[in-house]
N, CA, C and O of each residue as an XYZ file, in Angstrom:
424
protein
N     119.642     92.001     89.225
C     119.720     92.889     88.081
C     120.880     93.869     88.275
O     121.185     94.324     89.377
N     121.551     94.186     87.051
C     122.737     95.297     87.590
C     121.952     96.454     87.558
O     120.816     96.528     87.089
N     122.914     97.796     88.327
C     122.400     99.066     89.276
C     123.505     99.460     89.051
O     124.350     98.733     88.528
N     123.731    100.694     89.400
C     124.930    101.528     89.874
C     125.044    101.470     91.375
O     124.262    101.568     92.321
N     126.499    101.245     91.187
C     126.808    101.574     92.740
C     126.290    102.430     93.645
O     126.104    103.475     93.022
N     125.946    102.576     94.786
C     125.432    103.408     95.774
C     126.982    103.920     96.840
O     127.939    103.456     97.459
N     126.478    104.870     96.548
C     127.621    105.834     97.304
C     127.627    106.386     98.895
O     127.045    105.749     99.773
N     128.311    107.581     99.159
C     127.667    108.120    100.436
C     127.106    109.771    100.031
O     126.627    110.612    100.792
N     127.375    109.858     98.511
C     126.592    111.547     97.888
C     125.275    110.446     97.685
O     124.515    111.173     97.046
N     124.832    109.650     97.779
C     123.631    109.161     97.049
C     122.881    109.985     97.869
O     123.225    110.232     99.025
N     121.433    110.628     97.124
C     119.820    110.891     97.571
C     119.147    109.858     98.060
O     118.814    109.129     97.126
N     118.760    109.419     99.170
C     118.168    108.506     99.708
C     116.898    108.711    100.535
O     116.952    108.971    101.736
N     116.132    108.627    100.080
C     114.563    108.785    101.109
C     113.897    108.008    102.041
O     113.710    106.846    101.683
N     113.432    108.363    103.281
C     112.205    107.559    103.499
C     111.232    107.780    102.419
O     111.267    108.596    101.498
N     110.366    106.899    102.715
C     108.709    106.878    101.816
C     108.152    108.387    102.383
O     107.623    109.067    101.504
N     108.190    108.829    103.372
C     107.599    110.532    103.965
C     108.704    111.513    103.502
O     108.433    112.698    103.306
N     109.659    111.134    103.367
C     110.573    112.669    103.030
C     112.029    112.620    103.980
O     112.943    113.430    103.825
N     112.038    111.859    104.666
C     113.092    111.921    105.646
C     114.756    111.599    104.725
O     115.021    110.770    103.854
N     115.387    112.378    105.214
C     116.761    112.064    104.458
C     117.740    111.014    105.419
O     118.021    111.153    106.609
N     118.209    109.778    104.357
C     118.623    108.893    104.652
C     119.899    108.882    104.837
O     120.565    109.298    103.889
N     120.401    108.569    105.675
C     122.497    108.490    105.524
C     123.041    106.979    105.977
O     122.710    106.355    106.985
N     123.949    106.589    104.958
C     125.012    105.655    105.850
C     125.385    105.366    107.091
O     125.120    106.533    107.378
N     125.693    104.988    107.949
C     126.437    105.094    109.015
C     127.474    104.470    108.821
O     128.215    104.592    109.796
N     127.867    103.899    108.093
C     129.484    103.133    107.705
C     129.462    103.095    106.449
O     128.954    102.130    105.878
N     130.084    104.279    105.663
C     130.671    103.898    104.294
C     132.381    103.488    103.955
O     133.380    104.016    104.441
N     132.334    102.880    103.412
C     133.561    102.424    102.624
C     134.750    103.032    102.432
O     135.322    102.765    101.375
N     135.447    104.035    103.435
C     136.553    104.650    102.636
C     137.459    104.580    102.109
O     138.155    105.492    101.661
N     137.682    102.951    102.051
C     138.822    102.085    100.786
C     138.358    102.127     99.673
O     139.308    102.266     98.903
N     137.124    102.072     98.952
C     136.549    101.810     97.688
C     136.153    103.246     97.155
O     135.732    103.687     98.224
N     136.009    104.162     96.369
C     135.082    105.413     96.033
C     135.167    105.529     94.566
O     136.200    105.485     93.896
N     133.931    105.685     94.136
C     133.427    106.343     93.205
C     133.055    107.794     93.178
O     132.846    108.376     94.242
N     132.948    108.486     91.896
C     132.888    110.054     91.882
C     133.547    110.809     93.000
O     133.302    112.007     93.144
N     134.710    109.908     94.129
C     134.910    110.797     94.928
C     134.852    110.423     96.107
O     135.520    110.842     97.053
N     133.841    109.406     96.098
C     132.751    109.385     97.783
C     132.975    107.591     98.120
O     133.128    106.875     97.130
N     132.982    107.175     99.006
C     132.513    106.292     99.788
C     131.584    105.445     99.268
O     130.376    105.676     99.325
N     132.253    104.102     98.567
C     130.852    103.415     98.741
C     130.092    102.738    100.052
O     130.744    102.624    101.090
N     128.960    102.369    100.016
C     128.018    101.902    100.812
C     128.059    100.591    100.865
O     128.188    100.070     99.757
N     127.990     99.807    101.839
C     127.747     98.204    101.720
C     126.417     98.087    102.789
O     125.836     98.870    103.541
N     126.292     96.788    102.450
C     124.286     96.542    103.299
C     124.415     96.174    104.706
O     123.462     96.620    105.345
N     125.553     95.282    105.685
C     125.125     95.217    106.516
C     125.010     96.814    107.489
O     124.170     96.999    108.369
N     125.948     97.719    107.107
C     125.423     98.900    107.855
C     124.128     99.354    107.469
O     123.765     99.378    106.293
N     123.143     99.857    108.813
C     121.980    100.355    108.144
C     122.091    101.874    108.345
O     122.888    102.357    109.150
N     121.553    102.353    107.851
C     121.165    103.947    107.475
C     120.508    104.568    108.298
O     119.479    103.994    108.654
N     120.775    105.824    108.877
C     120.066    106.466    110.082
C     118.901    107.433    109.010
O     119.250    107.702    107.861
N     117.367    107.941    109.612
C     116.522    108.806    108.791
C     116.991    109.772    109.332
O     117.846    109.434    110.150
N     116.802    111.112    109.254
C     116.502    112.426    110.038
C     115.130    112.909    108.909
O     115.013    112.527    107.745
N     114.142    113.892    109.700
C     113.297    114.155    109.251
C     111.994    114.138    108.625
O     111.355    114.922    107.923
N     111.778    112.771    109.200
C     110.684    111.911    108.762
C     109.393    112.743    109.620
O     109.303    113.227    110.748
N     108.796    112.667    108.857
C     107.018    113.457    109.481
C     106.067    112.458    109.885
O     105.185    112.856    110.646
N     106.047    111.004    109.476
C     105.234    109.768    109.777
C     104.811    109.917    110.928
O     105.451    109.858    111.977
N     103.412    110.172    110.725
C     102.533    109.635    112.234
C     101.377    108.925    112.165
O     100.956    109.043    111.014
N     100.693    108.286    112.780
C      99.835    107.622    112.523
C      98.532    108.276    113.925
O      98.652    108.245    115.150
N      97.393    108.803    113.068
C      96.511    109.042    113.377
C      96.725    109.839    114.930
O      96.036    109.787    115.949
N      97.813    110.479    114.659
C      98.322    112.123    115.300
C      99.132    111.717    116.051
O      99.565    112.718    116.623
N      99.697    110.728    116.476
C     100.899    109.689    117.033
C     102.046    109.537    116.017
O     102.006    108.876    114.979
N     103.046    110.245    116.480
C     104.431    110.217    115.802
C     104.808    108.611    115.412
O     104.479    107.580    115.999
N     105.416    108.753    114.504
C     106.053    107.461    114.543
C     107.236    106.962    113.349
O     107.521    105.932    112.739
N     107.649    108.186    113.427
C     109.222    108.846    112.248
C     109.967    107.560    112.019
O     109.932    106.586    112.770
N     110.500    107.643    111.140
C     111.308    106.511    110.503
C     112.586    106.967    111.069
O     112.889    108.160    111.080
N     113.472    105.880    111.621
C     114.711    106.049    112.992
C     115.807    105.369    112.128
O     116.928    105.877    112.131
N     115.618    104.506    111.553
C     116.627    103.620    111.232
C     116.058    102.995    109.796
O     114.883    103.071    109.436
N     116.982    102.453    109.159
C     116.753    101.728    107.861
C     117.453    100.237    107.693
O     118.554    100.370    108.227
N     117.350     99.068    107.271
C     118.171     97.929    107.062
C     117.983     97.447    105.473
O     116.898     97.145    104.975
N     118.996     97.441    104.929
C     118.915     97.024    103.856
C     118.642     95.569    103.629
O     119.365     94.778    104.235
N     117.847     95.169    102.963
C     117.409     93.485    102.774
C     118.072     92.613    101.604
O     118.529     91.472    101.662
N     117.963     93.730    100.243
C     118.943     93.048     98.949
C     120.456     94.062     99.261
O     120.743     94.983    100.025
N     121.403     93.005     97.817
C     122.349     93.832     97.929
C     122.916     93.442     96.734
O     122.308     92.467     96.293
N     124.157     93.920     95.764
C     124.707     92.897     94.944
C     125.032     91.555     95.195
O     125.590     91.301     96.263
N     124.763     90.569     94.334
C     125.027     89.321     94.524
C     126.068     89.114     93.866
O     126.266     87.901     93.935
N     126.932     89.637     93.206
C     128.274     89.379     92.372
C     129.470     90.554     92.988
O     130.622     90.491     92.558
N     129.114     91.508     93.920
C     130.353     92.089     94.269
C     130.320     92.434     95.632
O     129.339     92.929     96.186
N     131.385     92.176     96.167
C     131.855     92.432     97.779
C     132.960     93.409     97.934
O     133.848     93.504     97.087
N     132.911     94.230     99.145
C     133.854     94.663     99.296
C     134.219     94.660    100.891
O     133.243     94.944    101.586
N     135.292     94.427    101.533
C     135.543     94.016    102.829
C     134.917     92.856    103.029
O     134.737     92.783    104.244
N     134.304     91.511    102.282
C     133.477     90.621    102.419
C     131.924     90.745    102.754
O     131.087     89.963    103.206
N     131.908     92.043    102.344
C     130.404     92.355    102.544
C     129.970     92.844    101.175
O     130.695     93.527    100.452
N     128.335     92.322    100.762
C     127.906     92.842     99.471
C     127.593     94.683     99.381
O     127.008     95.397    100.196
N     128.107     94.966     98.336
C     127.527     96.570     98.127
C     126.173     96.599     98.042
O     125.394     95.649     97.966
N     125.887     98.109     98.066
C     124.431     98.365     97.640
C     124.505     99.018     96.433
O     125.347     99.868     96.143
N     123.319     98.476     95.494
C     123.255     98.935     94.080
C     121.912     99.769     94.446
O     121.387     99.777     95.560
N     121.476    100.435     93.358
C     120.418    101.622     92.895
C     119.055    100.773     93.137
O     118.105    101.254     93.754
N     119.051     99.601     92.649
C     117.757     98.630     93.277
C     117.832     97.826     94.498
O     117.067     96.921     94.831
N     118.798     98.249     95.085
C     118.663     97.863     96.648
C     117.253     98.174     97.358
O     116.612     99.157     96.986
N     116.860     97.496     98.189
C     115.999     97.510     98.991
C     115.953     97.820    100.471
O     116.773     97.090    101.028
N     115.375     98.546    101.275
C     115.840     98.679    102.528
C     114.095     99.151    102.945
O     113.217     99.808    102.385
N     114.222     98.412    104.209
C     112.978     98.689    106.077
C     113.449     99.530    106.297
O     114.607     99.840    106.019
N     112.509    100.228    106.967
C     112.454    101.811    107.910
C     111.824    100.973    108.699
O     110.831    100.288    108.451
N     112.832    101.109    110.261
C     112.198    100.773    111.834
C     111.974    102.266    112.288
O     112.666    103.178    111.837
N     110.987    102.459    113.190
C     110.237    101.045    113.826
C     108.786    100.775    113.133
O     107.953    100.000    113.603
N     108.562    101.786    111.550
C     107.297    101.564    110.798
C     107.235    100.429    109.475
O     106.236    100.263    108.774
N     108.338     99.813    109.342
C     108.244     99.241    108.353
C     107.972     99.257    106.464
O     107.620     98.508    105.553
N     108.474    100.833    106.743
C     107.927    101.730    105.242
C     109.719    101.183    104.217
O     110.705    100.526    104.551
N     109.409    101.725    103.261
C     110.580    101.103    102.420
C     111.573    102.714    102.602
O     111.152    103.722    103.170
N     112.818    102.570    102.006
C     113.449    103.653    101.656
C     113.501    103.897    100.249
O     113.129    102.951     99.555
N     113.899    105.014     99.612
C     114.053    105.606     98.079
C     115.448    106.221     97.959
O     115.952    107.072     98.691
N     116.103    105.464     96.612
C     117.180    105.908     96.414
C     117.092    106.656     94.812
O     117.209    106.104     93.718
N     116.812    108.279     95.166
C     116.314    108.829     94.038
C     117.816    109.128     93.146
O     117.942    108.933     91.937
N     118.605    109.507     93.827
C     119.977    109.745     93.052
C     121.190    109.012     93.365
O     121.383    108.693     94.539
N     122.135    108.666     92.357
C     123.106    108.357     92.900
C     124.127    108.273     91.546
O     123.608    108.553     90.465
N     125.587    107.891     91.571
C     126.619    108.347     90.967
C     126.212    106.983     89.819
O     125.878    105.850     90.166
N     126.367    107.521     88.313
C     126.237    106.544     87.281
C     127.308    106.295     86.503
O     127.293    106.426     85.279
N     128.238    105.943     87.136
C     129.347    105.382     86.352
C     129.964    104.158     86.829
O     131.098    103.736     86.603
N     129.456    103.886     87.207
C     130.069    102.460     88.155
C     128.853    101.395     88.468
O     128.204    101.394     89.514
N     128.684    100.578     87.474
C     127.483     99.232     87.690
C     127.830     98.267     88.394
O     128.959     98.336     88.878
N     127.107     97.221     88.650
C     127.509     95.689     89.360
C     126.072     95.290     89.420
O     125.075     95.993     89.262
N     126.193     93.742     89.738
C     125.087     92.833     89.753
C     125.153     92.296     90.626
O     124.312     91.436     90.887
């Protein structure tokens, strides 16, 4: 389905609250300014509260699973607004509540 591009200003969540970041954005490609994102880099959390039954167990890392299927950049697919991404080492999803709307792909 087309999405808007995902950036490196995008709002990105764990499922608990933790704020999500890139670790390799794009600085050949930008929209509004910023860096786009592509999927094989995954996303570091900070701030995740997840514990399980008083045992920590914070969301560390993220991997994205979908990505656009019609656009590449460096030979790697971008991430659109319905991208999908794992939180290791709990397996919770991530949330991409904001991101730049002027730039679609499929």
């Amino acid at each position: 389905m087309p999405g808007f591009l995902l950036h490196q200003g995008a709002v990105v969540l764990c499922a608990h609250g933790g704020q999500a970041q890139p670790t390799s954005p794009n600085p050949k490609v930008t929209v509004s300014g910023m860096p786009i994102v592509m999927q094989p880099a995954p996303y570091t959390v900070a701030g995740c509260l997840f514990n399980i039954s008083g045992a920590p167990s914070p969301c560390v890392t993220a991997n994205w699973v979908t990505a656009a299927t019609r656009i590449i950049s460096n030979g790697m697919p971008v991430l659109l607004l319905d991208s999908q991404a794992i939180c290791v080492p709990n397996g919770t999803p991530l949330m991409i509540t904001t991101t730049q709307t002027r730039v679609t792909g499929i």
